[in-house]
C-alpha positions as CSV (number, residue, x, y, z in Angstrom):
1,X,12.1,91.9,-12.8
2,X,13.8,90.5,-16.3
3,X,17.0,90.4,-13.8
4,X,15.3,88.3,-11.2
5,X,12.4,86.4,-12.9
6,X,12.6,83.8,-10.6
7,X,11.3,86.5,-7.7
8,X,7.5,86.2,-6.7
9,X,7.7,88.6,-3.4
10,X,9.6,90.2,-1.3
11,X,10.2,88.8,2.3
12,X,10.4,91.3,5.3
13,X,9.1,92.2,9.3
14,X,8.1,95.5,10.5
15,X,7.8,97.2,13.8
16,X,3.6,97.5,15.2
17,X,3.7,99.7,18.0
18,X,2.4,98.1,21.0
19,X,1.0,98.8,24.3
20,X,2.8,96.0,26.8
21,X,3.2,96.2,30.9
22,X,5.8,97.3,32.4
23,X,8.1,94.2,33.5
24,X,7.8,93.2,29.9
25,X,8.6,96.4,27.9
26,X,12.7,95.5,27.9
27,X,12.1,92.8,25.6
28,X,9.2,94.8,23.3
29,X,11.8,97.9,22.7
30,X,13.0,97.4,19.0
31,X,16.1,98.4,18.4
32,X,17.0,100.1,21.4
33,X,14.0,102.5,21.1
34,X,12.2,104.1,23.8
35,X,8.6,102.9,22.1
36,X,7.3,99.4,22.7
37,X,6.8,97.4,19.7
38,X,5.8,94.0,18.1
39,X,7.2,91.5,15.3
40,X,4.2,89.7,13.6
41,X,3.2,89.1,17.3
42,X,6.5,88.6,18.5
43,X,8.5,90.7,20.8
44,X,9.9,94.1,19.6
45,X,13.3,92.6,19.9
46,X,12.4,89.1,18.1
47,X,14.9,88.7,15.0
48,X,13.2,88.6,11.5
49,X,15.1,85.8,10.8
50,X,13.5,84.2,14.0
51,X,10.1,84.8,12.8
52,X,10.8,83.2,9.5
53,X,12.1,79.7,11.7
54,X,9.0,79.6,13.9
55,X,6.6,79.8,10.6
56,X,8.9,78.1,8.0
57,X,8.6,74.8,10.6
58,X,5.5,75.0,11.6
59,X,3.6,72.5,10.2
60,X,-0.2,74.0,11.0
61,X,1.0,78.0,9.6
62,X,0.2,77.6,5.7
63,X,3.2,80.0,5.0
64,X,3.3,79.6,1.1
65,X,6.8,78.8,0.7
66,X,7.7,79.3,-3.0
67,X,7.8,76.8,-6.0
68,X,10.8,75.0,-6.6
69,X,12.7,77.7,-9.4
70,X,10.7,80.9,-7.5
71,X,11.9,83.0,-4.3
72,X,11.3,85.7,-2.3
73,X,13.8,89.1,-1.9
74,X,15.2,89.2,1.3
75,X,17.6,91.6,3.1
76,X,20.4,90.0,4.8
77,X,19.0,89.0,7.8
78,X,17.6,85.9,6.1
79,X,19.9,82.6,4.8
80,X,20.2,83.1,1.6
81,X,19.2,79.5,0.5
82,X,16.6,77.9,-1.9
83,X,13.3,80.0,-2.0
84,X,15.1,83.0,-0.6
85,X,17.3,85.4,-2.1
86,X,19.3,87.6,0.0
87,X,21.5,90.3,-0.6
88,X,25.5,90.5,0.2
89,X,26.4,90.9,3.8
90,X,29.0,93.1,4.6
91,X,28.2,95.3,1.7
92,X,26.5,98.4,0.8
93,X,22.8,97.7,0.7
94,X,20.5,100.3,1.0
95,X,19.0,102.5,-1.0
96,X,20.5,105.5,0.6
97,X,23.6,104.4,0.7
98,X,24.4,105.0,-3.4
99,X,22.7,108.5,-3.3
100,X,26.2,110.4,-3.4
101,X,28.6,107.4,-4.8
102,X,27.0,105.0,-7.3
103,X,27.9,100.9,-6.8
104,X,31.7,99.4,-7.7
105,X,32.0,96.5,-6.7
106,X,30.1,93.5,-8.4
107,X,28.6,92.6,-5.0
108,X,27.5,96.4,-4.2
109,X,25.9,96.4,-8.0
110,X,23.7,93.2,-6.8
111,X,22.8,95.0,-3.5
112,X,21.5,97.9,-5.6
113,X,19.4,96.5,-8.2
114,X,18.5,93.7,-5.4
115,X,17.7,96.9,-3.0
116,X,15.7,98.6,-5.6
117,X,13.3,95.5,-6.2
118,X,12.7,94.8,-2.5
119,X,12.1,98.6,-2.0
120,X,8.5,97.9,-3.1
121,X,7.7,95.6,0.3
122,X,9.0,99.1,2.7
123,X,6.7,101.6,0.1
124,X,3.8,99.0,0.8
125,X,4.3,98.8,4.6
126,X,4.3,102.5,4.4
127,X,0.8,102.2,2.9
128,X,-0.6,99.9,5.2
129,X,0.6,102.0,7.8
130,X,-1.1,105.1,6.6
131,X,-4.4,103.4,5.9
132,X,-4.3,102.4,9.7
133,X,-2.9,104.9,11.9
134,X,-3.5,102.8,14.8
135,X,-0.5,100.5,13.9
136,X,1.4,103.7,14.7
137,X,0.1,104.7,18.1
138,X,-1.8,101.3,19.5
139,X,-4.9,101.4,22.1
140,X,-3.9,99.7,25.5
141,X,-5.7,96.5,24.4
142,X,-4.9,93.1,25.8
143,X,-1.8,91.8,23.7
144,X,-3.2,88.9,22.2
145,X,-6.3,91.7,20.8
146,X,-3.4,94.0,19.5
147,X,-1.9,91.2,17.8
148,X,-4.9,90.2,15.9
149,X,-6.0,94.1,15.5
150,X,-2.6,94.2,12.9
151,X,-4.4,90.8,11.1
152,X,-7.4,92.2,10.6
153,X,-5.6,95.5,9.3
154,X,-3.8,93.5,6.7
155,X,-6.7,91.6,5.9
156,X,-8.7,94.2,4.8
157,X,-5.5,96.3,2.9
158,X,-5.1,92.9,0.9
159,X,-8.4,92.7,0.3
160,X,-9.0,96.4,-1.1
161,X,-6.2,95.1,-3.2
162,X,-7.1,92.0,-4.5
163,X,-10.4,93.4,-5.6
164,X,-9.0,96.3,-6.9
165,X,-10.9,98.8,-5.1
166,X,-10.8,102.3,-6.1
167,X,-8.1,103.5,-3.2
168,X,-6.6,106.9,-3.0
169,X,-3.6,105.5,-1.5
170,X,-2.8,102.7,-3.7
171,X,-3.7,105.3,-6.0
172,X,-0.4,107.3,-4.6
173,X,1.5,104.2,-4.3
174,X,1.1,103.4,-8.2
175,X,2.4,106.6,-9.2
176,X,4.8,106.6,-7.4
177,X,3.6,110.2,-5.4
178,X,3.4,108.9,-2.0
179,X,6.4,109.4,0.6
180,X,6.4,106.6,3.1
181,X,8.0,107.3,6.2
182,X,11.0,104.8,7.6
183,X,8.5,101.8,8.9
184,X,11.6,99.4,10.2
185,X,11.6,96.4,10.3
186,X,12.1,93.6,13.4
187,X,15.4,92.7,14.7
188,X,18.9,94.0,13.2
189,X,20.0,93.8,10.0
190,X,23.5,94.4,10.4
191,X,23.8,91.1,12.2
192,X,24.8,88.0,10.9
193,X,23.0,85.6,11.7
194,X,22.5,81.6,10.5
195,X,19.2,80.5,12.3
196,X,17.2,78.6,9.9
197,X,19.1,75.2,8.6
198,X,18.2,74.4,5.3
199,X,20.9,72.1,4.3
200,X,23.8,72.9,2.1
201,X,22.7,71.8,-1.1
202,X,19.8,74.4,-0.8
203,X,22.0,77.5,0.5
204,X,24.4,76.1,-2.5
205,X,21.5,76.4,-5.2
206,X,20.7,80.1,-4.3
207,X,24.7,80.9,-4.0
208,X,25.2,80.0,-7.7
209,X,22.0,81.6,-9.0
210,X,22.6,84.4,-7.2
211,X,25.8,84.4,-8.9
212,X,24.7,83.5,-12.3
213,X,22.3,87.1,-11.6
214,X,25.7,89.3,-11.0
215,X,27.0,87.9,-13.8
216,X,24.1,89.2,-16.2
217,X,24.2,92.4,-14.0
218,X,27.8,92.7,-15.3
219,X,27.4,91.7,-18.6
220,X,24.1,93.7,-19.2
221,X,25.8,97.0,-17.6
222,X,23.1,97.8,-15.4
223,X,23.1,100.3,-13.0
């Protein structure tokens, strides 16, 4: 965090299973998998990036956009623009990929320390996930009753949270002793993609902080 004390969150989808018919399960397979799955409601397929447009612009959705000299983590799926920071495309990014050959390049050295931050959003989907096994193997409810089924299931997480509830598994989370399984995320992160338009001056802003924060990464050696 003293490399990125701008960062409030970290800004991410994952993959619900879900329970769909038959003519519609193309478009619900994730990924090319053979389970169906949703987005934050959305179709298995639907691009995280995608997600982020339909709530960013709609007026009525309360998503609490940072303030002005804040942002969330992003992977590269997102612009990387004012309010979001995202990592390098084109370059080594997660945390598996530096297990056997550590970062070189300046722009692989951001990915890292960026990828280490934003780890803590996959650990935390893990949790959720555990907490609520149901996410992982859905009931054949109507859709629109899965989709709130995954609300309510985050509701309640947050609010064991918030009220700091004596939780076994935040517990494990804390200490670090809790192995999350790979929870994925919506859409693909290898592809680049420019939906949202937030103006050039904005992506501009983020492209020189987000330089200015390779630059101390440099300078302070860090790993």
């Amino acid at each position: 965090m003293q490399i990125f004390p701008g960062a409030i969150g970290a800004l991410d989808g994952t993959l619900v299973h879900a329970v769909v018919p038959l003519d519609q399960q193309t478009r619900y397979r994730g990924r090319g998998k053979g389970e169906c799955y949703q987005n934050a409601g959305w179709e298995g397929i639907a691009h995280d990036s995608k997600v982020l447009k339909e709530v960013a612009f709609n007026l009525t959705s309360g998503f609490p956009f940072p303030p002005p000299d804040n942002y969330y983590l992003c992977d590269v799926v997102y612009t990387n623009t004012r309010g979001f920071m995202a990592s390098y495309r084109n370059t080594r990014y997660w945390l598996a990929d530096f297990r056997r050959n550590r970062a070189l390049t300046k722009e692989e050295r951001f990915n890292h320390v960026h990828a280490q931050l934003k780890n803590y959003i996959e650990r935390a989907y893990g949790v959720l996930k555990a907490r609520f096994p149901i996410l992982k193997q859905m009931d054949p409810y109507p859709f629109p009753v899965q989709r709130d089924i995954v609300i309510a299931c985050v509701a309640v997480h947050n609010f064991i949270r918030k009220y700091d509830i004596k939780d076994e598994l935040f517990t494990n989370f804390e200490q670090n002793t809790m192995v999350t399984p790979n929870v994925g995320g919506g859409g693909n992160e290898g592809q680049n993609i420019e939906d949202i338009e937030w103006g050039s001056e904005a992506v501009n802003y983020m492209t020189i902080l987000r330089d200015q924060i390779v630059n101390q990464i440099l300078s302070n050696g860090s790993r």
